[in-house]
C-alpha positions as CSV (number, residue, x, y, z in Angstrom):
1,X,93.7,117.0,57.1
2,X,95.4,114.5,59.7
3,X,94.8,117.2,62.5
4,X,90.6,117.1,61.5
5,X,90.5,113.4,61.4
6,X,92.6,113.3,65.3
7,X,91.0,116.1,66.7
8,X,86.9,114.5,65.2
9,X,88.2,110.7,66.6
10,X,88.8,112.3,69.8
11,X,85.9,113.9,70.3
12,X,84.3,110.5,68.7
13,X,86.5,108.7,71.8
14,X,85.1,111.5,74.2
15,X,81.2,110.7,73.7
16,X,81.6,106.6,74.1
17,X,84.3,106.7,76.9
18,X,83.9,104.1,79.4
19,X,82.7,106.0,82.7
20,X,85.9,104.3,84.7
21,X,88.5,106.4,83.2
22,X,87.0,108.9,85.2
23,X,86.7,107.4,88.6
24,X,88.9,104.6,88.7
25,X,92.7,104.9,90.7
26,X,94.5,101.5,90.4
27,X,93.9,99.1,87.1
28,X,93.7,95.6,86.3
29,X,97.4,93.5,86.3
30,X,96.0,90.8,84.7
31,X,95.4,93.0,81.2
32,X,98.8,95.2,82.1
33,X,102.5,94.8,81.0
34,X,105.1,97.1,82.9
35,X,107.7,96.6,79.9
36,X,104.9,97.9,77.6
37,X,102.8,100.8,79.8
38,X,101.3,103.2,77.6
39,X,103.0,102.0,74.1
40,X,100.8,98.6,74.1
41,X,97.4,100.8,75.2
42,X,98.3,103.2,72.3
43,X,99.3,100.6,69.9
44,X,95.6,99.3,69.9
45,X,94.1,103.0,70.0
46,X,96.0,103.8,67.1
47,X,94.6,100.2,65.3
48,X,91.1,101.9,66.8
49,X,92.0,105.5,65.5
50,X,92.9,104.1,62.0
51,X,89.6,102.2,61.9
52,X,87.7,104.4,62.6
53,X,86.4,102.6,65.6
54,X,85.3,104.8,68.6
55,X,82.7,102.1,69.7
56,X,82.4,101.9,74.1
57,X,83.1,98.0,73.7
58,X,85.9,98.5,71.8
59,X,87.6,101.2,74.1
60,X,86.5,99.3,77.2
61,X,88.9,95.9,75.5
62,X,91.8,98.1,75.4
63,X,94.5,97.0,78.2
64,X,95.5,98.8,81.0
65,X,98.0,101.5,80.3
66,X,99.4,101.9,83.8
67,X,98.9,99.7,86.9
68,X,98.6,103.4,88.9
69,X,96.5,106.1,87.9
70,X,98.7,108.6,89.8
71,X,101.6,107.3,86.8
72,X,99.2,107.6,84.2
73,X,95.5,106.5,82.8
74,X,94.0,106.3,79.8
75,X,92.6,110.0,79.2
76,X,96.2,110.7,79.8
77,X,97.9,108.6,77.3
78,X,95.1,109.8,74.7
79,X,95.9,114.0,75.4
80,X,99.6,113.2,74.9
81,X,99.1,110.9,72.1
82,X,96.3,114.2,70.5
83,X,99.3,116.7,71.3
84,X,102.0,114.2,69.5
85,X,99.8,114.0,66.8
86,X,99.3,118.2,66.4
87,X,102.9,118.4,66.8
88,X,104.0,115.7,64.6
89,X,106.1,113.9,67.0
90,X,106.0,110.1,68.4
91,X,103.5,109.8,71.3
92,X,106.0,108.4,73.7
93,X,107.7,112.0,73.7
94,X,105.1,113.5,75.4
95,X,104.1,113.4,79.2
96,X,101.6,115.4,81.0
97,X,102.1,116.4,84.8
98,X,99.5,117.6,87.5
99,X,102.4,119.6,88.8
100,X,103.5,122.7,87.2
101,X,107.2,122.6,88.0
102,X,108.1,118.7,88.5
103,X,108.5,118.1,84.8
104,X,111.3,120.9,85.1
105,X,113.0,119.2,87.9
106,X,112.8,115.9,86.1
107,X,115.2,117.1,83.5
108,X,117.4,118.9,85.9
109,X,117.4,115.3,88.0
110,X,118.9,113.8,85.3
111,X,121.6,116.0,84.3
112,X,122.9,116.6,87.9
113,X,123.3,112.9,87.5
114,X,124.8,113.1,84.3
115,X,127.5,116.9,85.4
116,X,125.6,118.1,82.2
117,X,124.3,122.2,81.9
118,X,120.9,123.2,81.9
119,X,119.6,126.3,80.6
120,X,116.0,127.4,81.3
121,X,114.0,129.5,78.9
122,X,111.0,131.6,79.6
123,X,109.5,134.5,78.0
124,X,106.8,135.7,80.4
125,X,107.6,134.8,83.9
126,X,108.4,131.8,85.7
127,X,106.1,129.6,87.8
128,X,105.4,131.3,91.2
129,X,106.5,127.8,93.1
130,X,109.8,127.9,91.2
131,X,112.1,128.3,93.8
132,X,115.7,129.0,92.5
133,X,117.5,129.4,95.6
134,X,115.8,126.2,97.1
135,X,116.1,123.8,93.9
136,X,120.0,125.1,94.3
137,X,121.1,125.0,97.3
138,X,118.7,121.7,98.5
139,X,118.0,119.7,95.2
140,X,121.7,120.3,94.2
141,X,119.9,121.2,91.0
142,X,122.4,123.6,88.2
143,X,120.8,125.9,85.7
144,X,121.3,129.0,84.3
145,X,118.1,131.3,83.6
146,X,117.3,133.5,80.7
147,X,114.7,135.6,79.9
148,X,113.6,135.8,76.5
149,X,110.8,137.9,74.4
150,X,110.8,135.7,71.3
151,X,111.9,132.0,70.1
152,X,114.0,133.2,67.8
153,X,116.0,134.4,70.0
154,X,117.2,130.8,71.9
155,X,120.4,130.0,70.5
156,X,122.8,126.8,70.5
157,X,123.5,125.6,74.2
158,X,126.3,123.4,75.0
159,X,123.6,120.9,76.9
160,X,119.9,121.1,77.3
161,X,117.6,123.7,76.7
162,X,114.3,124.1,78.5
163,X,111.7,126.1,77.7
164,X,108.6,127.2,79.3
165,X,105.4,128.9,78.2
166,X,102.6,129.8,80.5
167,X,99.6,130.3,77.4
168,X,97.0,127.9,79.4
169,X,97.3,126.2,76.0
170,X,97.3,122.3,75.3
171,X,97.7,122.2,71.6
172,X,100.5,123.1,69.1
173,X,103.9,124.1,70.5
174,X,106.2,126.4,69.0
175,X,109.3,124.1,68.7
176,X,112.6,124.5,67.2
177,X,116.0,122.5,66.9
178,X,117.6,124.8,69.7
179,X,114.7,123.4,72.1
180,X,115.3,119.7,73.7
181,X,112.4,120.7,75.7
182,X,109.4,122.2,75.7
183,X,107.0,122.7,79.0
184,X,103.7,123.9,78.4
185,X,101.8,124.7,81.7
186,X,98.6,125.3,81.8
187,X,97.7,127.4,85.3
188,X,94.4,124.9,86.6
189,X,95.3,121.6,85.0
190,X,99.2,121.1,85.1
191,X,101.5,120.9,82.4
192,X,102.4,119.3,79.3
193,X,106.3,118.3,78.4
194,X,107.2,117.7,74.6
195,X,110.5,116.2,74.3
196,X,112.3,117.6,71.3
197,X,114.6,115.5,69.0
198,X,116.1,112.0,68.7
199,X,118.8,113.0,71.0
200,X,116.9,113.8,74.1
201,X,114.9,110.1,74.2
202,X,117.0,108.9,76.7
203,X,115.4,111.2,78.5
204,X,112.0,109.7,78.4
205,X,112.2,106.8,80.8
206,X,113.5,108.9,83.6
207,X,111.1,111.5,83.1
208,X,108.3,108.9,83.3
209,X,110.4,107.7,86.3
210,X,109.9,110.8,88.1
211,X,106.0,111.1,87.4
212,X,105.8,107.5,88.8
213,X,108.0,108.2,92.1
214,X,107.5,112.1,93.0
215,X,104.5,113.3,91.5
216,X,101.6,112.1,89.9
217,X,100.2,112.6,86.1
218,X,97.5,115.3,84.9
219,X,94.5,113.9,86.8
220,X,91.5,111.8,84.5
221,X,89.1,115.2,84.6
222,X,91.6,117.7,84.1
223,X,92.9,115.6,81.5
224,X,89.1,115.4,79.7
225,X,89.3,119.2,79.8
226,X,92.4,119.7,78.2
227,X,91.1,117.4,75.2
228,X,87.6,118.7,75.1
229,X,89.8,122.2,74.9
230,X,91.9,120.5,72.1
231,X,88.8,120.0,70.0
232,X,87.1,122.9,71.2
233,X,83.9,122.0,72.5
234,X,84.3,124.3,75.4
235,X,86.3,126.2,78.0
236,X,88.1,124.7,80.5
237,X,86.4,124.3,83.9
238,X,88.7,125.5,86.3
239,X,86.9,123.1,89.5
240,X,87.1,126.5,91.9
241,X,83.4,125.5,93.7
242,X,83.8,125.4,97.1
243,X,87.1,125.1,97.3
244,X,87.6,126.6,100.9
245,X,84.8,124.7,102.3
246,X,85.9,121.3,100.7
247,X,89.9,122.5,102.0
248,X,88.0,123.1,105.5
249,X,86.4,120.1,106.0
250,X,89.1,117.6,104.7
251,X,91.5,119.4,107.6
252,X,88.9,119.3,110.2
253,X,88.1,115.5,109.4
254,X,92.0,114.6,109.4
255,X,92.2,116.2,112.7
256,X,89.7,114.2,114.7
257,X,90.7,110.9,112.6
258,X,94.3,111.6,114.1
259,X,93.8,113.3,117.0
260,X,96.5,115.6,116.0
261,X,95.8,119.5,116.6
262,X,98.6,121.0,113.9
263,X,97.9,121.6,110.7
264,X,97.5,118.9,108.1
265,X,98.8,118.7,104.8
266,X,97.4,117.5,102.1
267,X,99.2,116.3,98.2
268,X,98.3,115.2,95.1
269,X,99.0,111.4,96.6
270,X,101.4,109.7,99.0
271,X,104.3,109.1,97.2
272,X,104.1,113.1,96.8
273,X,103.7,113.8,100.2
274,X,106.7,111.5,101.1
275,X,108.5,113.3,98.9
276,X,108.1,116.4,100.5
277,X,108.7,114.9,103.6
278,X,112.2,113.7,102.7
279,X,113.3,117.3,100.8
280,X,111.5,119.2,104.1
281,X,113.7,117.2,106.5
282,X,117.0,117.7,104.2
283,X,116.3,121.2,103.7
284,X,115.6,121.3,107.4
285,X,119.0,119.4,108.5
286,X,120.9,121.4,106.0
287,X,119.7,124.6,107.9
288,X,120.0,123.1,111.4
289,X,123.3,120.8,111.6
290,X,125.1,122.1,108.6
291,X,127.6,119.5,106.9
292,X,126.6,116.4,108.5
293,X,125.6,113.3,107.3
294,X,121.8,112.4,106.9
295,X,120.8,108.7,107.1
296,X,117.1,107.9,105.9
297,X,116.4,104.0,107.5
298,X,114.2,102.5,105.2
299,X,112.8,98.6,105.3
300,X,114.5,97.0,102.3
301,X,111.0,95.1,101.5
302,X,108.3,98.0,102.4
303,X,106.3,99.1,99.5
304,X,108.1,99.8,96.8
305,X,107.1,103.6,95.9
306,X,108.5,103.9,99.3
307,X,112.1,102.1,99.0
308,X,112.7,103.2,95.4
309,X,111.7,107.2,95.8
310,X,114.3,107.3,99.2
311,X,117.2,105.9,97.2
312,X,116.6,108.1,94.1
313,X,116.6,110.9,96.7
314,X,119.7,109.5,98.2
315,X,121.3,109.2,94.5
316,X,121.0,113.1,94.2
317,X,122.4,114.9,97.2
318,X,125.7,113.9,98.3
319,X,125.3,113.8,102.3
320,X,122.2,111.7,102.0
321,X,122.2,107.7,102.2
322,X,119.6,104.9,103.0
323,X,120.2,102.4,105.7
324,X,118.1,99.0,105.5
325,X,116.2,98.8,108.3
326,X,115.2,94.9,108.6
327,X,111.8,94.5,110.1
328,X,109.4,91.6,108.9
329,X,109.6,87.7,109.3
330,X,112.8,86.8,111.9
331,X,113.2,90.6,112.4
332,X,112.4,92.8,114.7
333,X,111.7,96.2,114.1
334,X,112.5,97.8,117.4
335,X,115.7,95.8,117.7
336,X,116.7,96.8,114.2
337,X,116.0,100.6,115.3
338,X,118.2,100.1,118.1
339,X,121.1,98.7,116.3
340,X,120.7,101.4,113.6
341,X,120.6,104.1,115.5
342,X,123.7,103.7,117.6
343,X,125.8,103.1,114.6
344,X,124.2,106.5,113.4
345,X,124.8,107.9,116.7
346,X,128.7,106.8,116.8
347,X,128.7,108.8,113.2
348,X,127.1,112.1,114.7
349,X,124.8,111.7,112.0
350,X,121.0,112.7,111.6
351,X,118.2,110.3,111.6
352,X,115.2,110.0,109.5
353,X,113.1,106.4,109.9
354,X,110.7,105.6,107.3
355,X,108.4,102.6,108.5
356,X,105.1,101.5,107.7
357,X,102.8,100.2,110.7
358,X,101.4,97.6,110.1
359,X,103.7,96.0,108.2
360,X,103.5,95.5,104.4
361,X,102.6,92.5,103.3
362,X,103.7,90.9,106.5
363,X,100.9,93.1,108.6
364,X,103.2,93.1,112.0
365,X,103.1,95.5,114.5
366,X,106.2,96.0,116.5
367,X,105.9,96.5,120.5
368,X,105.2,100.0,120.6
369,X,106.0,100.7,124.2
370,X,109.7,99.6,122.9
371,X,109.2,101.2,120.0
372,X,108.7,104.1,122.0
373,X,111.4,103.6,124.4
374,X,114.1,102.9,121.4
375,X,112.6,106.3,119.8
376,X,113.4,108.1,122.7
377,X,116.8,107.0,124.4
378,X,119.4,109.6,124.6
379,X,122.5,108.1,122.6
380,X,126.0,109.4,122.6
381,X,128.4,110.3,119.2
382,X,131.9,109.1,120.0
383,X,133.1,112.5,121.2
384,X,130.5,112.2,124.2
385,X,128.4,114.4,122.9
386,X,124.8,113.9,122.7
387,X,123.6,112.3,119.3
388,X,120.7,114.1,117.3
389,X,117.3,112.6,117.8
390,X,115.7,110.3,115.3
391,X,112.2,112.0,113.7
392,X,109.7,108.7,112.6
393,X,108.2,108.7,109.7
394,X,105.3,106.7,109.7
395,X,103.2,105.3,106.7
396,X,100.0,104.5,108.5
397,X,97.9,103.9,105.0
398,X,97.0,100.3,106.8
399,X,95.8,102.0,109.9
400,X,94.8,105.4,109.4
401,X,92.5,105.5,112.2
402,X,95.0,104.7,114.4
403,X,96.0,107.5,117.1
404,X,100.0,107.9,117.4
405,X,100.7,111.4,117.4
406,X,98.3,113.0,119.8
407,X,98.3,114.3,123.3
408,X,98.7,111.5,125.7
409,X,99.2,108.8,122.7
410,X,102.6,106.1,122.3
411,X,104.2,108.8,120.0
412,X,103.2,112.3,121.2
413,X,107.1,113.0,123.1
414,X,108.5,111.4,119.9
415,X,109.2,113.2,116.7
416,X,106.6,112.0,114.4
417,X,105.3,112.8,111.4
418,X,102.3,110.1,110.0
419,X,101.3,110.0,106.7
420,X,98.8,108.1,104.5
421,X,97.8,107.0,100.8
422,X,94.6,108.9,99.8
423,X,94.0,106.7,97.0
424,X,93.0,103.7,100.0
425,X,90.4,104.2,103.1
426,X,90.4,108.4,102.7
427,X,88.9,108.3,99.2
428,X,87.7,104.9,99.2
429,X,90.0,105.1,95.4
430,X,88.2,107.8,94.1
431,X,91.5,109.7,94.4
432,X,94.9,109.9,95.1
433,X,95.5,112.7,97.7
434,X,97.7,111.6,100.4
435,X,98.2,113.7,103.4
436,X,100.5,113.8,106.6
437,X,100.3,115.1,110.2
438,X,102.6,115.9,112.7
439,X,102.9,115.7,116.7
440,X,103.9,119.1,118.8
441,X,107.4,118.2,118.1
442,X,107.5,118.6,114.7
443,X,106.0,122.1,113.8
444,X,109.0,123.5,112.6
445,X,109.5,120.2,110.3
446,X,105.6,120.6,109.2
447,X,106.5,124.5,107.5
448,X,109.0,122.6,105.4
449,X,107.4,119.8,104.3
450,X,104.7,122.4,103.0
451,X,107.6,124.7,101.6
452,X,108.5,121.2,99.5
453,X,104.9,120.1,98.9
454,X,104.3,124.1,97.4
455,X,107.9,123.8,95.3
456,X,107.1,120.7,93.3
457,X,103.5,121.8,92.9
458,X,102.2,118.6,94.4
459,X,99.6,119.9,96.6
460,X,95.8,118.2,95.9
461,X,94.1,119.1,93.5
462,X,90.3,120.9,94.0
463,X,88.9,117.8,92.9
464,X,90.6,116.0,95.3
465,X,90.0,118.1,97.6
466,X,86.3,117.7,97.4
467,X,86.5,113.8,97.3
468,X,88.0,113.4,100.7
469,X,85.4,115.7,101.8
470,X,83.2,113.7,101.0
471,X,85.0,110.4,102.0
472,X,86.4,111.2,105.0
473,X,83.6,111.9,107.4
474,X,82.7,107.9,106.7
475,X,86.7,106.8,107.0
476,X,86.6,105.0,110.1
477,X,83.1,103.5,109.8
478,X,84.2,101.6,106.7
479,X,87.7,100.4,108.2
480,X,85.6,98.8,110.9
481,X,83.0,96.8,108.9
482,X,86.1,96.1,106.3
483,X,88.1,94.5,109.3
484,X,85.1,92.3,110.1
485,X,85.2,90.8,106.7
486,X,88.4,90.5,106.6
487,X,88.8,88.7,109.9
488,X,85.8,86.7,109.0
489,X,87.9,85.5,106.0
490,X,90.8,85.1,107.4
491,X,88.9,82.3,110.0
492,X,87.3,80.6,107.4
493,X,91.0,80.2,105.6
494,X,91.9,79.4,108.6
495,X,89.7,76.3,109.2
496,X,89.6,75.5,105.2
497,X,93.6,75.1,104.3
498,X,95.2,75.1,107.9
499,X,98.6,74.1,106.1
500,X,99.0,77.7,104.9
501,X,100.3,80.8,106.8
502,X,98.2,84.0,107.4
503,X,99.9,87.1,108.1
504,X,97.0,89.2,110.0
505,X,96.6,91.4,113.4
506,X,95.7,88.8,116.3
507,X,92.6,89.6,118.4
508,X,94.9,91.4,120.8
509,X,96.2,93.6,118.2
510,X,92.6,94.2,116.6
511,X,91.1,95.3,120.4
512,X,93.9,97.7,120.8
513,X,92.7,99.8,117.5
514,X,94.7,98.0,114.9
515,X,91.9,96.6,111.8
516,X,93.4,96.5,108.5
517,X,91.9,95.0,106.1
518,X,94.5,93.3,104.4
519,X,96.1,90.3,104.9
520,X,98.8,88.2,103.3
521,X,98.7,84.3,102.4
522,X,101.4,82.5,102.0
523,X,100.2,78.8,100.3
524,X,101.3,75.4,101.3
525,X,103.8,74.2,98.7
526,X,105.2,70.6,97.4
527,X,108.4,69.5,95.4
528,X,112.0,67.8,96.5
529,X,113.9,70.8,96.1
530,X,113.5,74.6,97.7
531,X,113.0,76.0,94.0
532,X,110.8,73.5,93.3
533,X,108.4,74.3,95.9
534,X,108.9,77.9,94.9
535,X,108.1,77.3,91.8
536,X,105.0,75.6,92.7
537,X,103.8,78.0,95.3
538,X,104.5,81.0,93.0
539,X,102.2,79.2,90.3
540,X,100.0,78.3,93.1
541,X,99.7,82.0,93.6
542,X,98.2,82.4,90.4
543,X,96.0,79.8,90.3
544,X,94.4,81.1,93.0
545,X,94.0,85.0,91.9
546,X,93.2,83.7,88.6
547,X,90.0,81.6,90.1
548,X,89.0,84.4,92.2
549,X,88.8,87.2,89.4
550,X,87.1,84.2,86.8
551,X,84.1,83.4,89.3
552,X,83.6,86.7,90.8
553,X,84.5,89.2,88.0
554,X,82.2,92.0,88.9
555,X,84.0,92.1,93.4
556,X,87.3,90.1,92.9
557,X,90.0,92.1,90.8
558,X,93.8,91.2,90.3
559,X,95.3,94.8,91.2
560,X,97.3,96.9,93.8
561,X,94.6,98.3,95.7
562,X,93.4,98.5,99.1
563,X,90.4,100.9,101.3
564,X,87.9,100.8,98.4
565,X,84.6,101.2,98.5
566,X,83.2,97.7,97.4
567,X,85.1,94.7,96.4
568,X,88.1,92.5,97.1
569,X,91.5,93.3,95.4
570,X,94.2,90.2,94.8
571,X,98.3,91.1,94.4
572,X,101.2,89.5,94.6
573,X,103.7,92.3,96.3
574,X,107.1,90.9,94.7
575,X,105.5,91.7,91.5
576,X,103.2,94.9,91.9
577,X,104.2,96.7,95.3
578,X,108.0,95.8,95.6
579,X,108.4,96.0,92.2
580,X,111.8,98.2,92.3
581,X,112.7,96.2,95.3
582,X,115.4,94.2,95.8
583,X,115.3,90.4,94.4
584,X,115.9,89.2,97.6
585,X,113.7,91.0,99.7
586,X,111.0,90.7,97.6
587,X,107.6,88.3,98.9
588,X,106.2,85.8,96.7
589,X,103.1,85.6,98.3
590,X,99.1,86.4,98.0
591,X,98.4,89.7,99.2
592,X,94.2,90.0,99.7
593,X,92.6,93.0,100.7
594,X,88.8,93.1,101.4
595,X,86.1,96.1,101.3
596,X,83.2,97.1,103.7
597,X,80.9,96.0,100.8
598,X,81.5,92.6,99.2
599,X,80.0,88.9,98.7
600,X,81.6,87.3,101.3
601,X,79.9,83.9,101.1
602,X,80.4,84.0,97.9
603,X,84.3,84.3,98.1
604,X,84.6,81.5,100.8
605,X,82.5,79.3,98.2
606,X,84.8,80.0,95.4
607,X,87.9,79.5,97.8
608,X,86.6,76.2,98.9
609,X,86.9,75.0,95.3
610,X,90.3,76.2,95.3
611,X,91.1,73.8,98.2
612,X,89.8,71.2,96.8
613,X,91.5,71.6,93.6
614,X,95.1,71.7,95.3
């Protein structure tokens, strides 16, 4: 009876959906709680659920569940909550995954951590991207395999049991006390993980962990065809039109935005892409100088996806460590390069420099003739011999149109690999794709990074694949009339409250290629002590975002967002972006990032007040 009156709400829910759980990639902060994602969106569906109430107000009042759709969205948390339900468990235990294998590697993540066993379960076959030998020997991952024909058959297992069904089915689950967990994949939409038994919830926050850092969750219209399978009001649309054409194109367009001439590759978002990056690159250094050290250089204060997902790397694999490369304010990022790598030379260790250019939030570009120049010199290891050549990673999600890599460009004798964040100008956040590029000196490094990006089944979805299609051809069109709002802006700010300090490209910068669209503000403050005027510029902070998102609700919204379509987004980075960062490091400051397509007047009118106000 409880399964009729879930499964007819759902498709009740399904009818009167608001149309931006579909199309929407980053959410409101203003409505969100971190310390309560999902469990205070599900509280209120469940008050909705036991009233009854599948009204479109109603559902569009309920608060964010996740400040990043890539984490998780509200079709998400309503599947898993529908599959709890079926399964008689608490919502919280279930997850769902674009990726077929991550959820696997999640667990084994953990217990590598923890010296615990593993054994994995499986009564048809494995996934095809389940590499054993790789996830052994490069992950550092333990697990013993066994093939079974039916449940019955799993016994008692001094640690954690793991099993895995390949039915393309997203309803009931066959569990059983011998099974902590259960991964159901589904071959076009991902997978679904029930975890089984009071005595494997510790498990849940670092499984959501790795969905937030390494992967992303079951996307919004996969996701509404896994419920409307659940209810069964119809097959599951597999999204196979055009795929090659739509693959085609988005390689094509990332070519001539880059310049670059190898192929491109393209994941289900950044933070995915990065993440093959940094297991391509180990897997490649484990092959090429075996036993010695590897040394990822990260900015301490650089987004925190970025800083958070190295470390967790770092935590796993015993030759790996970060190095804090200092690079904003009083810091210079070539400098810092230069000190850092000939203390990683002297060690005869291997380089790997994560950076973002321009900086974020501080939007600084570093000399890039030095930059070039520190890149390149040939450094000795104490023995005299020569040291192994740093490879640059570079996060170019401010300036994708930017050309580094290619023939005759600053970085083209430098071994580079650029990536971006799909989810900003590529898709204009209609998606979360993220792709990377490298120069001539980096092919080798490229087939890895795609060997990684193929393992953890992170590559983009078809979806995906035909939004940048779509969106990419205008890319560069939008980052230059974005830039002339934002620069616009910027003046007026300027000329309005001259007491405060703009972090922005200068002219210079802009007439060399570099127009973001994104700038940060940090607010003239009052008060005796240094905390006071903290204090008063945080809350100034506020005041400000709050004003903006009050008077121009339909443009101005208080999230992480940047490269959309239409609008203007508002953040402050210590508490959205560098969330996982380091107190310290952290900035307390506006971060404001401006569309092609906005009221402009509108926002220097409503800013003006805030002046006055002060």
């Amino acid at each position: 009876m409880k399964n009729n009156k879930t499964l007819n709400y759902i498709k009740a829910v399904l009818e009167n959906m608001p149309t931006n759980w579909l199309d929407l990639t980053t959410h409101r902060l203003d409505i969100y709680d971190e310390q309560l994602a999902k469990t205070q969106f599900l509280d209120q569906f469940e008050i909705l659920f036991n009233n009854n109430n599948s009204e479109s107000s109603t559902l569009n009042a309920l608060p964010t569940a996740y400040d990043y759709i890539r984490l998780g969205h509200p079709l998400s948390c309503i599947l898993e909550w529908g599959i709890a339900n079926l399964n008689h468990i608490k919502p919280g235990n279930v997850i769902s995954f674009s990726s077929k294998t991550i959820p696997v590697l999640a667990i084994l993540r953990k217990n590598v951590l923890e010296n615990k066993n593993t054994q994995i379960i499986y009564n048809d076959k494995l996934p095809d991207t389940f590499d054993i030998d790789v996830l052994r020997s490069v992950y550092g991952y333990n697990f013993d395999l066994k093939k079974v024909d039916e449940l019955k058959e799993v016994s008692k297992f001094d640690g954690s049991t793991v099993f895995i069904s390949q039915k393309d089915e997203v309803s009931k689950s066959e569990l059983n006390s011998n099974i902590d967990f259960f991964v159901n994949i589904h071959n076009t939409l991902g997978s679904v993980l029930l975890v089984n038994g009071d005595q494997n919830e510790s498990y849940i926050s670092e499984i959501q962990h790795v969905r937030r850092r390494e992967t992303i969750a079951m996307t919004p219209i996969n996701c509404l065809a896994a419920l409307k399978s659940l209810i069964k009001e119809s097959s599951i649309d597999t999204n196979k039109n055009n795929v090659n054409t739509n693959e085609s194109r988005v390689l094509d367009s990332i070519s001539e935005i880059t310049g670059t001439t190898s192929k491109a590759l393209v994941g289900s978002s950044g933070l995915s892409v990065q993440y093959a990056i940094m297991m391509g690159l180990i897997h490649h250094a484990q092959e090429t100088h075996k036993g010695k050290a590897i040394k990822f250089v990260v900015p301490p204060n650089c987004y925190g996806g970025t800083n958070d997902q190295a470390r967790r790397v770092a935590a796993c694999i015993d030759n790996v460590e970060v190095i804090d490369l200092p690079v904003d304010g009083d810091n210079d990022m070539v400098q810092s390069i230069e000190i850092v790598l000939n203390k990683i030379a002297k060690q005869d260790a291997i380089p790997y420099i994560i950076a973002e250019i321009p900086t974020n939030p501080r939007v600084e570009v570093p000399d890039l003739k030095q930059l070039k120049k520190a890149l390149s010199t040939v450094r000795k290891t104490v023995t005299g011999e020569i040291a192994i050549a740093p490879v640059f990673i570079l996060d170019q999600t401010f300036c994708p149109n930017v050309h580094f890599l290619g023939e005759g460009k600053i970085l083209s004798t430098v071994k580079t690999i650029s990536y971006a964040s799909g989810s900003k100008f590529p898709s204009g956040g209609q998606c979360t794709a993220g792709y990377c590029v490298g120069n001539n000196q980096v092919d080798a490094l490229m087939e890895k990074i795609e060997q990684h990006l193929i393992i953890c089944d992170n590559k983009a979805t078809n979806l995906q694949m035909e939004i940048l299609a779509k969106q990419l051809p205008s890319m560069n069109q939008r980052i230059i009339d974005a830039y002339k709002n934002t620069r616009e802006f910027v003046t007026f700010i300027n000329d309005t409250l001259p007491a405060a300090k703009i972090n922005f490209v200068s002219e210079e910068l802009a007439s060399e290629g570099f127009t973001p669209s994104v700038f940060s503000l940090d607010l003239p403050t009052k008060g005796k002590t240094v905390q006071d005027k903290e204090a008063y510029k945080r809350a100034l902070n506020h005041k400000l975002i709050n004003l903006m998102i009050t008077e121009i609700p339909k443009e101005s919204k208080y999230c992480v967002s940047y490269g959309q379509l239409k609008g203007c987004y508002w953040t402050i980075p210590a508490t959205s972006t560098q969330g996982t960062t380091k107190e310290g490091d952290k900035d307390y400051i506006a971060r404001v990032a401006l569309s092609p397509n906005m009221d402009l007047e509108r926002h220097k009118k409503v800013f003006l007040e805030f002046v006055r106000n002060i």
